[in-house]
DRENLUM-537652 format. One record per atom (N, C-alpha, C): x, y, z; residue in one letter. Coordinates in pm, 1 decimal, always signed. Example, Ala and Ser with C-alpha at 12.3 -4.5 7.8 and 13.67 -1.06 7.14 Angstrom:
2
rec east = +1319.0	north = -569.0	up = +780.0	aa = A
rec east = +1230.0	north = -450.0	up = +780.0	aa = A
rec east = +1320.0	north = -330.0	up = +780.0	aa = A
rec east = +1285.0	north = -225.0	up = +708.0	aa = S
rec east = +1367.0	north = -106.0	up = +714.0	aa = S
rec east = +1290.0	north = +3.0	up = +787.0	aa = S
***
This chain:
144
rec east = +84.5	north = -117.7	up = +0.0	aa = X
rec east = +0.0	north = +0.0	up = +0.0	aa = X
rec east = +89.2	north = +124.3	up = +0.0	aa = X
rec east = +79.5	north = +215.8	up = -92.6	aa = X
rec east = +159.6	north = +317.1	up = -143.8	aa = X
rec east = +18.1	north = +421.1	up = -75.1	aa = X
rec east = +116.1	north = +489.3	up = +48.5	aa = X
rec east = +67.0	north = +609.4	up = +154.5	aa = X
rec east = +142.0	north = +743.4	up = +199.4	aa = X
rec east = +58.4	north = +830.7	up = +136.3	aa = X
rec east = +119.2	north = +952.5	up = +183.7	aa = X
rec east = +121.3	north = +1031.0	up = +227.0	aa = X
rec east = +131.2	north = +1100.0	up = +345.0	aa = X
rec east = +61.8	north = +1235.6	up = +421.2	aa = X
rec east = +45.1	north = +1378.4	up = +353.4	aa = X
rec east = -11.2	north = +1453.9	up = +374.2	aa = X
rec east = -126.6	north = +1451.7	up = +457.8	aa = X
rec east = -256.0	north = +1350.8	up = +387.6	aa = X
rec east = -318.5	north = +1283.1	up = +460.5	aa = X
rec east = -421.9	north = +1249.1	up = +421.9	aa = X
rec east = -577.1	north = +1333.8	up = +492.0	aa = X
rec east = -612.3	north = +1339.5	up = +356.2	aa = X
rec east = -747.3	north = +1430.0	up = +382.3	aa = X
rec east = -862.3	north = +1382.8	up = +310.7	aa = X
rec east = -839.8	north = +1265.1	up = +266.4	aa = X
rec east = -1002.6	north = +1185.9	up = +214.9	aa = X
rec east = -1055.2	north = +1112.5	up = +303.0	aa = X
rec east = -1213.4	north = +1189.5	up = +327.1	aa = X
rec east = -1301.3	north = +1136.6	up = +404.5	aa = X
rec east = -1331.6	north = +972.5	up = +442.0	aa = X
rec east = -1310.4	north = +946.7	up = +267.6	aa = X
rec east = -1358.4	north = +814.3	up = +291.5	aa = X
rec east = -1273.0	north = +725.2	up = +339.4	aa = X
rec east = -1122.7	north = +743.5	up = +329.8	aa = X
rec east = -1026.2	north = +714.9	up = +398.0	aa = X
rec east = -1022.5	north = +712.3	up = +602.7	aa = X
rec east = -1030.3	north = +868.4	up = +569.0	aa = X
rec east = -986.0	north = +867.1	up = +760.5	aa = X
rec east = -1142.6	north = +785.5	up = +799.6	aa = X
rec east = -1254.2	north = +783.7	up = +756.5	aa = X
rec east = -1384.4	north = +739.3	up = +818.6	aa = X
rec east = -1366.6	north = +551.3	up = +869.8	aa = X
rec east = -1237.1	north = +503.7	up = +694.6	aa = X
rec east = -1200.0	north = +379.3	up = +725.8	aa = X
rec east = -1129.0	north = +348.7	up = +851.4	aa = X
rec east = -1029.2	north = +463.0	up = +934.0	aa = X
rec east = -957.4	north = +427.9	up = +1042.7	aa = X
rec east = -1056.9	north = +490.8	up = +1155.9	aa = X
rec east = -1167.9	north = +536.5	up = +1204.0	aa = X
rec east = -1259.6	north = +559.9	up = +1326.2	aa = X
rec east = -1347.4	north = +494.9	up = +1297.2	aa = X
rec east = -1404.7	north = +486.9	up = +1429.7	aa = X
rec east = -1578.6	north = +457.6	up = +1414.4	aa = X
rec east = -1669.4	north = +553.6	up = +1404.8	aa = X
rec east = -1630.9	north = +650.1	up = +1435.5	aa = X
rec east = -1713.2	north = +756.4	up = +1451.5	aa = X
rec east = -1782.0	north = +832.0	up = +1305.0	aa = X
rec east = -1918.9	north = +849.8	up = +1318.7	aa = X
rec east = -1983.0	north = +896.9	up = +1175.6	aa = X
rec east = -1990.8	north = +1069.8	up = +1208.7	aa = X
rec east = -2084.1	north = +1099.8	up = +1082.3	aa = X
rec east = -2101.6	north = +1205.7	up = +1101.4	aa = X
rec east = -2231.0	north = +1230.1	up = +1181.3	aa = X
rec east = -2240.6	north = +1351.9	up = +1261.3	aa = X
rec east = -2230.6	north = +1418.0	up = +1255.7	aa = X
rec east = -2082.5	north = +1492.6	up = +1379.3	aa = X
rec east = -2070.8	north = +1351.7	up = +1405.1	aa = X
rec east = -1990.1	north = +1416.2	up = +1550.5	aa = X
rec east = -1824.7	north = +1334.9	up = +1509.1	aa = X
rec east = -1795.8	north = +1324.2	up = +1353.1	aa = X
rec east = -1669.5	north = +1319.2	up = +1300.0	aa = X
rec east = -1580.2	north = +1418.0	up = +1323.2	aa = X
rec east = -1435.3	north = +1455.8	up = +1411.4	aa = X
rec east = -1362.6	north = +1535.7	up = +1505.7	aa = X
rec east = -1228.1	north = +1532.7	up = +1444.8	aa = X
rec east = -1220.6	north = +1466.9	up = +1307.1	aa = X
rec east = -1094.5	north = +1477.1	up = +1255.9	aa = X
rec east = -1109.1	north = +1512.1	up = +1102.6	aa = X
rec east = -1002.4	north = +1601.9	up = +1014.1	aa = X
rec east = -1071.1	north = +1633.9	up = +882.5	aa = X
rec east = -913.8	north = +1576.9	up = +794.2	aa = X
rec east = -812.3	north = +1542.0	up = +883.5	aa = X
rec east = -640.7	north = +1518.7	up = +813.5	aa = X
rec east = -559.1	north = +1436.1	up = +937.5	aa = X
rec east = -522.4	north = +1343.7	up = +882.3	aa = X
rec east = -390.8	north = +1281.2	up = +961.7	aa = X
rec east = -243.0	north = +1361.8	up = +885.9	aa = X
rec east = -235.4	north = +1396.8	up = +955.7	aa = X
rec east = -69.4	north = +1427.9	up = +909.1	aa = X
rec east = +55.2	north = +1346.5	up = +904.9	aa = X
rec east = +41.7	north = +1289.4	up = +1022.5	aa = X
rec east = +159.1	north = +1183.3	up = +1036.1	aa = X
rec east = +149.2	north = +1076.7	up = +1072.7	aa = X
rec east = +205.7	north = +956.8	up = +1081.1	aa = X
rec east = +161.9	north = +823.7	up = +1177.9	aa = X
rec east = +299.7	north = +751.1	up = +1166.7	aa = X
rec east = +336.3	north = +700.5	up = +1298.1	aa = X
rec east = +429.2	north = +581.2	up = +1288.0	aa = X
rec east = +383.8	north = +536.5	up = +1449.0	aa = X
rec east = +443.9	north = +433.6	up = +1462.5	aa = X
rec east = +422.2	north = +328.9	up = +1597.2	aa = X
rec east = +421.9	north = +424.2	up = +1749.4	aa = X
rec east = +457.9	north = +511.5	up = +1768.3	aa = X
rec east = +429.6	north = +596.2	up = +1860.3	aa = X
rec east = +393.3	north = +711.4	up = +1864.8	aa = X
rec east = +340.8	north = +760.1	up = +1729.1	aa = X
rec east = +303.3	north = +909.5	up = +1766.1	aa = X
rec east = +167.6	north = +905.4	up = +1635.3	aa = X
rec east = +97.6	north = +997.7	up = +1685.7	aa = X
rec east = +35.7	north = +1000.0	up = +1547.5	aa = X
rec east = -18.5	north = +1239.0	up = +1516.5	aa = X
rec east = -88.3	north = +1248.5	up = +1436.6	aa = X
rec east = -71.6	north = +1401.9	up = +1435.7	aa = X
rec east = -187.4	north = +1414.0	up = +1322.2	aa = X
rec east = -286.3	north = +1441.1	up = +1348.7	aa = X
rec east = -444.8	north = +1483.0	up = +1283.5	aa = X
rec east = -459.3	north = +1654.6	up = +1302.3	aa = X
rec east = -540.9	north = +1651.2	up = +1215.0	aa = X
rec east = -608.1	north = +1820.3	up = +1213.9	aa = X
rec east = -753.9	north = +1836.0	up = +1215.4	aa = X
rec east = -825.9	north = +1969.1	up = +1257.1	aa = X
rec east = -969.2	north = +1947.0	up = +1232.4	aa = X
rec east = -1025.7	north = +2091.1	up = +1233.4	aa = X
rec east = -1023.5	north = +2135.0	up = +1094.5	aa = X
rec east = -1083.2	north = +2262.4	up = +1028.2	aa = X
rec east = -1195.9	north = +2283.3	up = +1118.8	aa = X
rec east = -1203.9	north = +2422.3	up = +1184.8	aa = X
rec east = -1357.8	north = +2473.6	up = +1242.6	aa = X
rec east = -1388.9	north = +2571.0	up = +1169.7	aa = X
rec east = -1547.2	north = +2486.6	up = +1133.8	aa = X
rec east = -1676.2	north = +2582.7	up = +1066.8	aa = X
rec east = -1741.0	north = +2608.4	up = +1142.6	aa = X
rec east = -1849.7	north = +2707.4	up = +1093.1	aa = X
rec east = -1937.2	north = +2752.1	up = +1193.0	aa = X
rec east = -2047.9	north = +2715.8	up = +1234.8	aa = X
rec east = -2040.3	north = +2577.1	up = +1204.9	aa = X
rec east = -2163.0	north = +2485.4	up = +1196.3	aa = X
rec east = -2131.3	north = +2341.9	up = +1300.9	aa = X
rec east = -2199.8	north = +2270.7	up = +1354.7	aa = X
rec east = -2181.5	north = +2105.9	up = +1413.3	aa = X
rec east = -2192.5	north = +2073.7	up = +1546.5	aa = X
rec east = -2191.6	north = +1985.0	up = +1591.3	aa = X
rec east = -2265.1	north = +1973.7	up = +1711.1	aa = X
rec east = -2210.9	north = +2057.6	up = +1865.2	aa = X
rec east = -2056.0	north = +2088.3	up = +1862.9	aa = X
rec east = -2014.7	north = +2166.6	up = +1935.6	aa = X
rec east = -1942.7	north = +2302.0	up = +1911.0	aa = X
rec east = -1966.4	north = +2337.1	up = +1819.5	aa = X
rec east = -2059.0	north = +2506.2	up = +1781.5	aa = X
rec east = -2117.7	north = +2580.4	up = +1874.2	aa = X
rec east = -2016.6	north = +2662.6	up = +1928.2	aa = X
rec east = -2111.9	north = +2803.6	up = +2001.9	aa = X
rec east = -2049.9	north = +2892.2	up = +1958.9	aa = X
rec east = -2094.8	north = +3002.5	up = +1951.6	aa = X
rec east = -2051.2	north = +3141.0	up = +1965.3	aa = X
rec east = -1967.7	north = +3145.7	up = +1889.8	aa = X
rec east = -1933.8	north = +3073.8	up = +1762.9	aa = X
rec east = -1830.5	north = +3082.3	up = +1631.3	aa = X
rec east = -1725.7	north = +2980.6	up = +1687.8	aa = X
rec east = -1778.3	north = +2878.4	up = +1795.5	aa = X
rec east = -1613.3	north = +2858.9	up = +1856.7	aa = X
rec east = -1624.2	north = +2667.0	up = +1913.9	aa = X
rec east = -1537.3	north = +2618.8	up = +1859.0	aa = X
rec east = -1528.5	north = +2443.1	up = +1931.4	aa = X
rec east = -1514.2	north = +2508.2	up = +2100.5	aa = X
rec east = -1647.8	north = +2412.3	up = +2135.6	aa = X
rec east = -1660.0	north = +2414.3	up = +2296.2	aa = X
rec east = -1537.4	north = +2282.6	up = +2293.2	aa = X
rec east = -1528.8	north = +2267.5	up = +2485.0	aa = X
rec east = -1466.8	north = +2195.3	up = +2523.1	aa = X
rec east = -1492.0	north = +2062.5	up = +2488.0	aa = X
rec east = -1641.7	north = +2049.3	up = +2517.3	aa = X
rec east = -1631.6	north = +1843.8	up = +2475.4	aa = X
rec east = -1633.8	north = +1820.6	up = +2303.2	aa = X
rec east = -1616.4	north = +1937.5	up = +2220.8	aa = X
rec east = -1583.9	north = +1897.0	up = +2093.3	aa = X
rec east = -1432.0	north = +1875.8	up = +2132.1	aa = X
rec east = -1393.2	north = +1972.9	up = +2143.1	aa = X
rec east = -1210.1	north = +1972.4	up = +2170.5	aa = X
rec east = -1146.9	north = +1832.0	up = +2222.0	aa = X
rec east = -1253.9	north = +1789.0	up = +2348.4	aa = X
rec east = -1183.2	north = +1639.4	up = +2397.5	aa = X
rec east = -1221.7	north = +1535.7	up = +2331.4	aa = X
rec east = -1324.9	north = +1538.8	up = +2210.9	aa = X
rec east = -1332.9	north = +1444.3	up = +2144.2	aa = X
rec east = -1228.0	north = +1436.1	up = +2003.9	aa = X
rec east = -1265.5	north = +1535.4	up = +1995.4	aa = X
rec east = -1113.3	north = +1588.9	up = +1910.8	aa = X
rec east = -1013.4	north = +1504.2	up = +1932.9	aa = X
rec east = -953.9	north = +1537.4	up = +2045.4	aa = X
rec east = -840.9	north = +1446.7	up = +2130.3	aa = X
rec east = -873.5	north = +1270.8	up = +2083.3	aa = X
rec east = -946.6	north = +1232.5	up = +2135.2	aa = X
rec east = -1012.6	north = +1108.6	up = +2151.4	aa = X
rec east = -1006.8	north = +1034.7	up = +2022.4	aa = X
rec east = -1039.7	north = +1131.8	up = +1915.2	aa = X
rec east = -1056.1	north = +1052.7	up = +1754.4	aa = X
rec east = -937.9	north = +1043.8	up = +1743.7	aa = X
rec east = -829.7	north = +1205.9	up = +1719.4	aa = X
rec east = -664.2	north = +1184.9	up = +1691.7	aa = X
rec east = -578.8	north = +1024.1	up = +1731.3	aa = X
rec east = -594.7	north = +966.9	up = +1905.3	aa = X
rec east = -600.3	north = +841.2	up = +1975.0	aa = X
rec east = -621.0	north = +751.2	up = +1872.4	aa = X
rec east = -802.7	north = +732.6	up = +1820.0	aa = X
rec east = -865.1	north = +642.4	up = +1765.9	aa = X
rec east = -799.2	north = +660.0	up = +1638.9	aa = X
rec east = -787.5	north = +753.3	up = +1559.5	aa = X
rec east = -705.7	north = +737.2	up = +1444.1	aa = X
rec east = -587.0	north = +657.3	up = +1467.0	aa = X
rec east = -473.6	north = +696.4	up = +1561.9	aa = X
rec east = -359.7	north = +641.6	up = +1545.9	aa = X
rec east = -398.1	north = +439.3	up = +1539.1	aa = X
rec east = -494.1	north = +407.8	up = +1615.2	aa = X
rec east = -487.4	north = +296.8	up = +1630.1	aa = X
rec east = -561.0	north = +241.8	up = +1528.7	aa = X
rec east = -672.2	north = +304.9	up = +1446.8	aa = X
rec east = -723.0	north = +287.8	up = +1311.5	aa = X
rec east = -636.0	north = +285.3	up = +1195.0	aa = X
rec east = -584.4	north = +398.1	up = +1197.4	aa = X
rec east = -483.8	north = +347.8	up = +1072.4	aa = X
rec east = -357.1	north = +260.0	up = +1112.2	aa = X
rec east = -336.9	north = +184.7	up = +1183.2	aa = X
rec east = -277.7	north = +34.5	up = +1230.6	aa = X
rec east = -333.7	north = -75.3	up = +1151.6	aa = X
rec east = -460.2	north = -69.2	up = +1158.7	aa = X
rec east = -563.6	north = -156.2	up = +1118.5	aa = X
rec east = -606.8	north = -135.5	up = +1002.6	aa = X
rec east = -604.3	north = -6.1	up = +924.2	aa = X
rec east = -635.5	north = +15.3	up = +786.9	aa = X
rec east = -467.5	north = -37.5	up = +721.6	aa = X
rec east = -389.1	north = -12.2	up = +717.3	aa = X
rec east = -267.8	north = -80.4	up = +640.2	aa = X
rec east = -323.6	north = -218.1	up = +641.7	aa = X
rec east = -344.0	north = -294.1	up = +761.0	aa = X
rec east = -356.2	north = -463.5	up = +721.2	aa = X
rec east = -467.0	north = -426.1	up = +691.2	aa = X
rec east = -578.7	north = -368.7	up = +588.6	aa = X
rec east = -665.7	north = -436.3	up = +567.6	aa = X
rec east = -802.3	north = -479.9	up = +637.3	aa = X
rec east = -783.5	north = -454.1	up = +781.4	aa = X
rec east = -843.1	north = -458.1	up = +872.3	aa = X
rec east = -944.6	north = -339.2	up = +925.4	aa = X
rec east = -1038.7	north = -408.3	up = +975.2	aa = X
rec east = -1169.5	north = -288.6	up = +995.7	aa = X
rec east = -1120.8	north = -196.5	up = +1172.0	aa = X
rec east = -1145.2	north = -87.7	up = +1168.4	aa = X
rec east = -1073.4	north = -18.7	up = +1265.1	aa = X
rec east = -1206.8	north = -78.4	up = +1429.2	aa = X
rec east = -1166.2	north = -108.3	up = +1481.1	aa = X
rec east = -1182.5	north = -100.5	up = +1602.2	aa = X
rec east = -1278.7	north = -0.1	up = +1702.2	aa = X
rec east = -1382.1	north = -66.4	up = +1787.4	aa = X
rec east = -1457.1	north = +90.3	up = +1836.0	aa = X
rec east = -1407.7	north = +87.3	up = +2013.7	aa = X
rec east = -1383.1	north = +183.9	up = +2064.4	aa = X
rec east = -1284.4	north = +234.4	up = +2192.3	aa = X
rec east = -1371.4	north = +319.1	up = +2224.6	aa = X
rec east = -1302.5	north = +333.0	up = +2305.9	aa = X
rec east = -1365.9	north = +410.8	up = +2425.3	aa = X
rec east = -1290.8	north = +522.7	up = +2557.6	aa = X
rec east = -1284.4	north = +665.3	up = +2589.8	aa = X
rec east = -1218.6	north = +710.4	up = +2662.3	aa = X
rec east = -1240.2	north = +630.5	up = +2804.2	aa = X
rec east = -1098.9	north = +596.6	up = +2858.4	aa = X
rec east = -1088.2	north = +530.9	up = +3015.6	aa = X
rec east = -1084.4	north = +623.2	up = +3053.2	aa = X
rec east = -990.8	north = +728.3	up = +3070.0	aa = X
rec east = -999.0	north = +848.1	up = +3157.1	aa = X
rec east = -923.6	north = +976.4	up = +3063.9	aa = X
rec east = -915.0	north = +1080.7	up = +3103.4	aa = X
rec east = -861.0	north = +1192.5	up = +3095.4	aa = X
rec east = -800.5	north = +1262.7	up = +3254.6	aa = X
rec east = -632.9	north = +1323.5	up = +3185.6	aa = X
rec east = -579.8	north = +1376.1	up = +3333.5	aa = X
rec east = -504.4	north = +1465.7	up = +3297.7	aa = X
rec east = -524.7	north = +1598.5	up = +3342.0	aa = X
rec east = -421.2	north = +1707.7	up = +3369.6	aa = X
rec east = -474.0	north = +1774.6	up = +3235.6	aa = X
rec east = -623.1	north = +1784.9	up = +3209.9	aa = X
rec east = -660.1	north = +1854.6	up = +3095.1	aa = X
rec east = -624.4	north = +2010.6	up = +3123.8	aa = X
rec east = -555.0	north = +2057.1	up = +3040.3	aa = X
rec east = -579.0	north = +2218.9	up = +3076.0	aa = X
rec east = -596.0	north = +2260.9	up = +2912.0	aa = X
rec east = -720.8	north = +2335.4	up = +2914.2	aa = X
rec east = -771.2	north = +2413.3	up = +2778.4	aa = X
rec east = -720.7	north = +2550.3	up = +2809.5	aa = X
rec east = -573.1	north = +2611.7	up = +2692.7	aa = X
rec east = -601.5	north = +2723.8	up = +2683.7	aa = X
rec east = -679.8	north = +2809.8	up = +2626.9	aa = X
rec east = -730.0	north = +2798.3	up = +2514.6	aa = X
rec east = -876.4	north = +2852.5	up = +2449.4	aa = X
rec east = -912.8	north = +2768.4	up = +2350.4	aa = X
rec east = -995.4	north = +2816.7	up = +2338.3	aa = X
rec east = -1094.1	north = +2720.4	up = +2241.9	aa = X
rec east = -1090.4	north = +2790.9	up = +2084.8	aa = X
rec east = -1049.5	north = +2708.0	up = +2019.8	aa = X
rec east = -1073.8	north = +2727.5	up = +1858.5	aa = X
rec east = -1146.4	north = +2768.4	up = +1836.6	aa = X
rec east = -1181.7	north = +2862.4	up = +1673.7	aa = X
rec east = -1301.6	north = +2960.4	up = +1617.9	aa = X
rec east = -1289.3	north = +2953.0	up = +1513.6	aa = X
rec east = -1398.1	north = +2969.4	up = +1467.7	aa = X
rec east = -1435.2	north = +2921.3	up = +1318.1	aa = X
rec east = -1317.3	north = +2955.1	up = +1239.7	aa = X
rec east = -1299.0	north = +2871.8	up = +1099.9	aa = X
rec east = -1156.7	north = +2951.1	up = +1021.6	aa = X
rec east = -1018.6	north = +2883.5	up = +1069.8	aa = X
rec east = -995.9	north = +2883.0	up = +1196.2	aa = X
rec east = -910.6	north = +2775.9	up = +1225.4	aa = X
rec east = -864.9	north = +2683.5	up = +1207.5	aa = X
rec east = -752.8	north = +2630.2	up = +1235.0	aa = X
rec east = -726.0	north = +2449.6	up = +1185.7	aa = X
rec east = -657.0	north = +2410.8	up = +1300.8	aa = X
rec east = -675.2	north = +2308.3	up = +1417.3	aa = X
rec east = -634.9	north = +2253.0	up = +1505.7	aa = X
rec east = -513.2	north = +2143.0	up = +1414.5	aa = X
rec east = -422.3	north = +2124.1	up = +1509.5	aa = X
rec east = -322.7	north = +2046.4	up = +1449.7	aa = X
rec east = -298.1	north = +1948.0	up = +1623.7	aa = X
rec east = -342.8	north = +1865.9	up = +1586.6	aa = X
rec east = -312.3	north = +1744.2	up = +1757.8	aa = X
rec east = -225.4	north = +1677.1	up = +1696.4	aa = X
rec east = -140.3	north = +1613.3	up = +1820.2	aa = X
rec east = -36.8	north = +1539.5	up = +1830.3	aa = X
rec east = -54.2	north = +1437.9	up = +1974.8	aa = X
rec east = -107.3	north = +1276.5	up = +1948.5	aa = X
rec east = -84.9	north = +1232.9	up = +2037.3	aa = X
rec east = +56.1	north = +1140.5	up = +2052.4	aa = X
rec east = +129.6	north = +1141.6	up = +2138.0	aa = X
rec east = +251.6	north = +1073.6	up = +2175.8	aa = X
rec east = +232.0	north = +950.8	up = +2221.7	aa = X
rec east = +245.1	north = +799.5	up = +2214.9	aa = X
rec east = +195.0	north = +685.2	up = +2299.7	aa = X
rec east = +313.9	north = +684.7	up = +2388.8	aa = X
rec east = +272.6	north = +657.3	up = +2518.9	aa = X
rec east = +319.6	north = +663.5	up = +2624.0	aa = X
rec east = +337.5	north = +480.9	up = +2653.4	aa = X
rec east = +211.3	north = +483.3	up = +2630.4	aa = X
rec east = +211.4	north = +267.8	up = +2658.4	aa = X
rec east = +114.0	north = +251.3	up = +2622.1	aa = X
rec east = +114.7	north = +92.5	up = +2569.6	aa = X
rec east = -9.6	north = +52.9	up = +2490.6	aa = X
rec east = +16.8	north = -99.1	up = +2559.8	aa = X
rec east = -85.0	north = -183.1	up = +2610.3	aa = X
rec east = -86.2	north = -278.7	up = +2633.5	aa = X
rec east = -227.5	north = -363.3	up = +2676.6	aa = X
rec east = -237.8	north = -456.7	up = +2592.0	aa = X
rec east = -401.7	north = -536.7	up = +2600.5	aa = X
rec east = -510.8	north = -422.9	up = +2548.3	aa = X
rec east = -471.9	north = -380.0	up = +2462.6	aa = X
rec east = -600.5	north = -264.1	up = +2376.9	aa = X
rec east = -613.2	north = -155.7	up = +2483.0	aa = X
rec east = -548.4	north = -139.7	up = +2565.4	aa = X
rec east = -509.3	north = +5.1	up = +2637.1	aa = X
rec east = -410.1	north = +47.9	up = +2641.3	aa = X
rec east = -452.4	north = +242.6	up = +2574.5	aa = X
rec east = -340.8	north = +300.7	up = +2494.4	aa = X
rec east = -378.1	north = +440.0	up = +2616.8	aa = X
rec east = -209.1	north = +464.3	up = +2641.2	aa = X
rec east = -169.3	north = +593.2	up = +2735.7	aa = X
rec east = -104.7	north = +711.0	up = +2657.0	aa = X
rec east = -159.6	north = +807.1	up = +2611.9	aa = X
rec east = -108.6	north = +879.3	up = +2538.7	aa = X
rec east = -81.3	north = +1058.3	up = +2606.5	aa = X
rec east = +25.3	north = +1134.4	up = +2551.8	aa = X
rec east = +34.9	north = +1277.3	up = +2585.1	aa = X
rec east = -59.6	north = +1348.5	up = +2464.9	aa = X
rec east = -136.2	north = +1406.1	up = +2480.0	aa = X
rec east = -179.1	north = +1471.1	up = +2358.6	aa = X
rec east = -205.9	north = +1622.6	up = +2365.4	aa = X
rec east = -98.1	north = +1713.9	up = +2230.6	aa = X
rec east = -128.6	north = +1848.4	up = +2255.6	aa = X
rec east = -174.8	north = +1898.4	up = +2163.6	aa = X
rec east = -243.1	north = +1980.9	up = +2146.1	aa = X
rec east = -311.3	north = +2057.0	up = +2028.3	aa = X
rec east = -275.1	north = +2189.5	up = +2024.8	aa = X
rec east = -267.9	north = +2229.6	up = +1874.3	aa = X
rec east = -213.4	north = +2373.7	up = +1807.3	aa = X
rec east = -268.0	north = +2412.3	up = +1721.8	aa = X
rec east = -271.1	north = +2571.0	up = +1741.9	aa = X
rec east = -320.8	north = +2656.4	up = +1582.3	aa = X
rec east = -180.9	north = +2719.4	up = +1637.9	aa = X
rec east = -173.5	north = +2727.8	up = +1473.3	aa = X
rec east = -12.2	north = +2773.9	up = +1433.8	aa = X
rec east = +70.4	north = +2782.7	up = +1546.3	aa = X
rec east = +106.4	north = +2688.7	up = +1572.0	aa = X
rec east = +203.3	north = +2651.2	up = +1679.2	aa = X
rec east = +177.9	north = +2754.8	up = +1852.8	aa = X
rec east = +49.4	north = +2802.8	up = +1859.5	aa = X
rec east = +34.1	north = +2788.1	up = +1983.0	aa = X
rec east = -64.3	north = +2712.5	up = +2033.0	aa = X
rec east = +2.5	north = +2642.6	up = +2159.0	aa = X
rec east = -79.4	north = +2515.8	up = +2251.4	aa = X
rec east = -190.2	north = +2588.4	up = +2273.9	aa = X
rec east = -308.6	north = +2515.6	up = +2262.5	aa = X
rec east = -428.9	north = +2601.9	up = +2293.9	aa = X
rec east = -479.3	north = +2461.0	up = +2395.5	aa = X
rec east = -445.0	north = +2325.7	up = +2413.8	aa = X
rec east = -481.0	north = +2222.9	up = +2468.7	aa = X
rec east = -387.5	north = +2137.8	up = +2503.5	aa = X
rec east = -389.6	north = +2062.0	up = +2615.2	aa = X
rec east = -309.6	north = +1988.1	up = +2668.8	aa = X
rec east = -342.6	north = +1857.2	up = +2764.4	aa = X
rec east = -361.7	north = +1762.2	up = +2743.5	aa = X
rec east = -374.7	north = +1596.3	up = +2800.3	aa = X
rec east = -310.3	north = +1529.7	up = +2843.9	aa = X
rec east = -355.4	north = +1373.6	up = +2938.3	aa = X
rec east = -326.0	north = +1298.9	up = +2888.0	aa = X
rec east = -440.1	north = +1186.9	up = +2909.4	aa = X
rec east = -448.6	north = +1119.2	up = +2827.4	aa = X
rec east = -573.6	north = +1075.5	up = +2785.7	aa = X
rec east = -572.6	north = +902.6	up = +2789.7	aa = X
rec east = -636.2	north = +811.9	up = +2862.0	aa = X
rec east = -604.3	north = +694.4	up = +2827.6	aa = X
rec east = -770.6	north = +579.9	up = +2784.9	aa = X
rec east = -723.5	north = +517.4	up = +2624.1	aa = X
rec east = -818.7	north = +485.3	up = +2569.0	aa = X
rec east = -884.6	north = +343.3	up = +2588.4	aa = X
rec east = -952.0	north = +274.4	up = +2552.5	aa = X
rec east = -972.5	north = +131.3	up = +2530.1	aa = X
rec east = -1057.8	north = +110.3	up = +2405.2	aa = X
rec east = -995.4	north = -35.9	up = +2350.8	aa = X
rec east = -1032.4	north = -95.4	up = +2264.9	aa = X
rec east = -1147.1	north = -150.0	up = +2315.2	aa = X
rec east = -1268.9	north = -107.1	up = +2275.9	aa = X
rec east = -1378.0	north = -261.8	up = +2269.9	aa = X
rec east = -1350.4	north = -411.5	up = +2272.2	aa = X
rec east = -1389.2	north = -527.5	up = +2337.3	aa = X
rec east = -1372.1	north = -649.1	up = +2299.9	aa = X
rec east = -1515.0	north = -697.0	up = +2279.2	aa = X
***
């Protein structure tokens, strides 16, 4: 499989989440290898966490949450394999410096910290043009 970043086809990243629309939280993977992965997610002024021109917080931590689910989706999209549905275990040491506004492009970066038995420990920070506007760490589970 001949792959190249950025990837920005829908029908692609939809193959590595479970998540549909309307509450789809990722619009680009940027990067991926075995410990890190790095998604983006254009804000319009439209969708389910939409206020005031601006991604509220539980868009933002789902945000987080898909970037996670991506990294471990596109694992599973190279083999061929159908991506997996997970679930947040916890979140710790969230600090939101502001919240994105329409026009924007979030750029996340989660780091794997440890992954073991379909539970993944990750650092995850988020940026518009390289200032941190969000900061995690977030730990996921695989469905069985």
């Amino acid at each position: 499989m001949n792959i190249s970043f950025p990837i920005t086809s829908a029908e692609t990243l939809l193959k590595c989440i479970p998540q549909r629309n309307p509450i789809v939280m990722v619009d680009t993977l940027y990067a991926f290898n075995d410990n890190e992965v790095s998604a983006g997610l254009s804000i319009d002024t439209t969708g389910l966490f939409i206020k005031n021109n601006a991604l509220q917080e539980p868009g933002l931590i789902e945000h987080m949450a898909q970037t996670v689910a991506l990294h471990t989706g596109f694992g599973f999209y190279v083999k061929n394999q159908q991506a997996p549905m997970g679930y947040i275990g916890s979140i710790a040491n969230l600090k939101i410096n502001r919240l994105p506004i329409a026009g924007e492009n979030i750029h996340t970066t989660a780091t794997i910290l440890q992954e073991f038995a379909g539970i993944t420990l990750v650092d995850i920070i988020c940026q518009i043009n390289n200032e941190t506007i969000a900061t995690a760490q977030m730990k996921t589970v695989i469905a069985k």
